[in-house]
N, C-alpha and C positions, 0 to 999 in steps of 0.2 A: 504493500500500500504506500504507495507516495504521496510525499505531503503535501504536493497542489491538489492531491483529489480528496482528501478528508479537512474536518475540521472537528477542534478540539474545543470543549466544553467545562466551564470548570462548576462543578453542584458542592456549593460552598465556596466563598469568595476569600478568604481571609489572606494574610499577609503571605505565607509560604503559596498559596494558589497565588498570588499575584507576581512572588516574585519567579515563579516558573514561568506565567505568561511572558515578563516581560524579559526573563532570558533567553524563551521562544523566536519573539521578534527582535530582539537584540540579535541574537547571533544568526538573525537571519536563516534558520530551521522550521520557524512558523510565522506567516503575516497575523498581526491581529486582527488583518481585516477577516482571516477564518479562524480566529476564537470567541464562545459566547457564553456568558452568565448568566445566572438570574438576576428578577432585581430586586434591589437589595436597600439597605438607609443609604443615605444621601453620599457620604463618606466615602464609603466599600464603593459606591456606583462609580463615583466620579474616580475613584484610583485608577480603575478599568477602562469607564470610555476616554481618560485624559490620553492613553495612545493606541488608543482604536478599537478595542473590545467592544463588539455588540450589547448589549445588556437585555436581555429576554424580559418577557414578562413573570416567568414561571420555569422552574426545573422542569416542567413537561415538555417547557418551548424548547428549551438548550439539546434536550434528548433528541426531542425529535429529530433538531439540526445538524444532530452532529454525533459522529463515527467513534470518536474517541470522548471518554469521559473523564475527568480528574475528581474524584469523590474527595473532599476535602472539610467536612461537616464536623462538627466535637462526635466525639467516640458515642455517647448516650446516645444521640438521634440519628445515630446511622443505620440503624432499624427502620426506622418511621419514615426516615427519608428513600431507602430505597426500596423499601414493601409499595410505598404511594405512587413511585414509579415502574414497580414489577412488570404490569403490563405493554411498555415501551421499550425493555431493557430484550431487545430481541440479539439471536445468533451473532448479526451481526453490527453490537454493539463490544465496544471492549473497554470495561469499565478499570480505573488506575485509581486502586482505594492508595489515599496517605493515613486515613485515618488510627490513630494508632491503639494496638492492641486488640483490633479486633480481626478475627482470624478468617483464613479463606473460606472456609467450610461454611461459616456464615454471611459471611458476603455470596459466598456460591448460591445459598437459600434463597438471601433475600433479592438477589438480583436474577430472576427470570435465569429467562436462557443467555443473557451478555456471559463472554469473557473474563477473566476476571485474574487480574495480578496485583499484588499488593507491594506498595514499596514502603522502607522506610528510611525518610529523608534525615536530614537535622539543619539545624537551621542556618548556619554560613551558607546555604539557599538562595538568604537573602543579597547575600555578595557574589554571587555567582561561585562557592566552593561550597558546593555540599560533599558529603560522603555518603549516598543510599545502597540503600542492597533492596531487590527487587526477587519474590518468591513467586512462582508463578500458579495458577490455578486449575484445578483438573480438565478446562476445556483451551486456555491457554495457548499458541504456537508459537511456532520458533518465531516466525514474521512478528507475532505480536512482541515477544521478547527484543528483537531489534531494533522496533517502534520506540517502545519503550524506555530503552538504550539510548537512541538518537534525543529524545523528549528532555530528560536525565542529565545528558551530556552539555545541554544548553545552560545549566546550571551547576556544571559540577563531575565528579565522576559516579558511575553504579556499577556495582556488581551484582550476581545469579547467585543466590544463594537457597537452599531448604530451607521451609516456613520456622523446620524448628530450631535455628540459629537465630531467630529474629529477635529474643528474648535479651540475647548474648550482643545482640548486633546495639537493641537498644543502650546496653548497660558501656557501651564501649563508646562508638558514635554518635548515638543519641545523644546521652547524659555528658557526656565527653566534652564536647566544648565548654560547659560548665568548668568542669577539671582543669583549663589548660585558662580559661579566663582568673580560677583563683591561683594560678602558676605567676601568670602574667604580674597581676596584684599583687601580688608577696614579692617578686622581682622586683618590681618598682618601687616597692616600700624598702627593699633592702637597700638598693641606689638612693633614695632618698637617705635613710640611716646614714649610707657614705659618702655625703654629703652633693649629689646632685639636687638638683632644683625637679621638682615634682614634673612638670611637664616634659622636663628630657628623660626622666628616670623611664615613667610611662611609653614613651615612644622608641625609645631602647630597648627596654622589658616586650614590646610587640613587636619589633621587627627582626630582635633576636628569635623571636619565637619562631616569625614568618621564614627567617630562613634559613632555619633550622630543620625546618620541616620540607623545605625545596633539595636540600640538601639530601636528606635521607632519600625523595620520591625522583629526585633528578639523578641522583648518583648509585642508587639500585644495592647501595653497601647498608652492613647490617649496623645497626646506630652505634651499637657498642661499638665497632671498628672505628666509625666517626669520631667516639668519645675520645676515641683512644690517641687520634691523630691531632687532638688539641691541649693530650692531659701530657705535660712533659715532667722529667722526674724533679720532686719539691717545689714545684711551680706555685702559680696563682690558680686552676683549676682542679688542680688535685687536691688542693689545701680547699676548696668549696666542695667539691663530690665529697670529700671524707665527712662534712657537716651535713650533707645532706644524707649519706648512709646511716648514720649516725641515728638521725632522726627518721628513719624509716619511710625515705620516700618512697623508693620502687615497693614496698608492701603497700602503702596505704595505698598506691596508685593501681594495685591490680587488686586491694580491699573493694574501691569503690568500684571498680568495673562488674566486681564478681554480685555487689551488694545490688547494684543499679539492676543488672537481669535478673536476680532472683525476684525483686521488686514489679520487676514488669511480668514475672510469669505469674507472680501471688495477684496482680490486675488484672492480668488478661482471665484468670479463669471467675473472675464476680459474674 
């Protein structure tokens, strides 16, 4: 399916549906003039039509106009919302739940006979770097998978993974940038401590971070190697990792990834 011949739909408008649209048309993968919403308060409308989103009168409209769907609703009314459309959700519909923690099996229910693959984003979304992983649905194809992929890439990167890694995915990438936000913060309060000035400290503490992480994703070596090729012997780095060992960073940091999934599988079965 090529993307002059379909159009993509988003049921639920909020800021991650917006900013996929508008990495869509940004990167030139999708015109807005073939994406449509419902409508919505004042606010949500105008973020959409301000670069060319249609805005429907009704999720019934958006269905009917369109091929691909981004299910993008809070978790509690993603029931309500796709039973009230069951009847339009036909073969050749391919619904793209974000919604999180709710499982394919149930989407499969409530969504008729559509398609159905579930991704789950996080939010650097919004900057165009997300990290999704995308599990796919028992009527699901490989085409649909590539769709998807292409959709995904406008915003960041995805992977294929099984539904039941999602738990694991949430507690890593989901909750994750949380983690590396309160990394940031401590970093910069330290510089501050050593006598920087607050604004530099912060903007230090983020773009050591940023490319620290280019480093690892550009250069394909295993971190540790990296650490290794900056820690020289009695230096200024090895005198900071020994305080950071000390205080038990690498546990706490695979505590919280382990705590975050077990948290999302203890939500996903209410």
């Amino acid at each position: 399916m090529m993307a002059e011949s379909w159009r993509v739909g988003f049921i639920g408008a909020g800021k991650m549906a917006e900013a996929i649209a508008r990495g869509l048309d940004k990167s030139g993968v999708l015109s807005s003039s073939r994406m449509r919403t419902a409508h919505l308060r004042l606010p949500r409308r105008q973020a959409f039509s301000s670069f060319g989103v249609t805005v429907c009168d009704s999720n019934a409209k958006v269905v009917e106009e369109c091929e691909v769907l981004v299910l993008g609703v809070k978790p509690h009314v993603v029931k309500e919302v796709l039973v009230d459309l069951k009847p339009l959700l036909s073969k050749d519909k391919l619904l793209i739940s974000i919604a999180a923690g709710v499982k394919l099996k149930d989407l499969e229910e409530w969504a008729g006979n559509a398609r159905v693959v579930r991704v789950m984003p996080n939010t650097p979304c919004l900057v165009g770097e997300t990290a999704a992983v995308m599990s796919l649905g028992s009527k699901a194809t490989a085409e649909d998978e590539k769709l998807v992929k292409g959709l995904f890439e406008a915003v960041g990167q995805i992977w294929t993974a099984n539904e039941k890694l999602l738990d694991a995915v949430t507690g890593l990438s989901g909750s994750g940038p949380a983690y590396i936000y309160l990394a940031i913060e401590a970093m910069a309060d330290g510089g501050v401590a050593a006598g920087l000035p607050r604004d530099l400290a912060l903007a230090l503490a983020s773009q050591t971070v940023l490319g620290a992480a280019k480093m690892v994703m550009d250069t394909k070596k295993n971190p540790g190697q990296l650490k290794d090729e900056v820690t020289s012997p009695a230096g200024t780095t090895i005198a900071g990792i020994h305080e950071l060992e000390k205080g038990g960073l690498r546990a706490s940091f695979m505590s919280a990834v382990i705590a975050a999934a077990k948290r999302s599988e203890e939500l996903s079965k209410r």
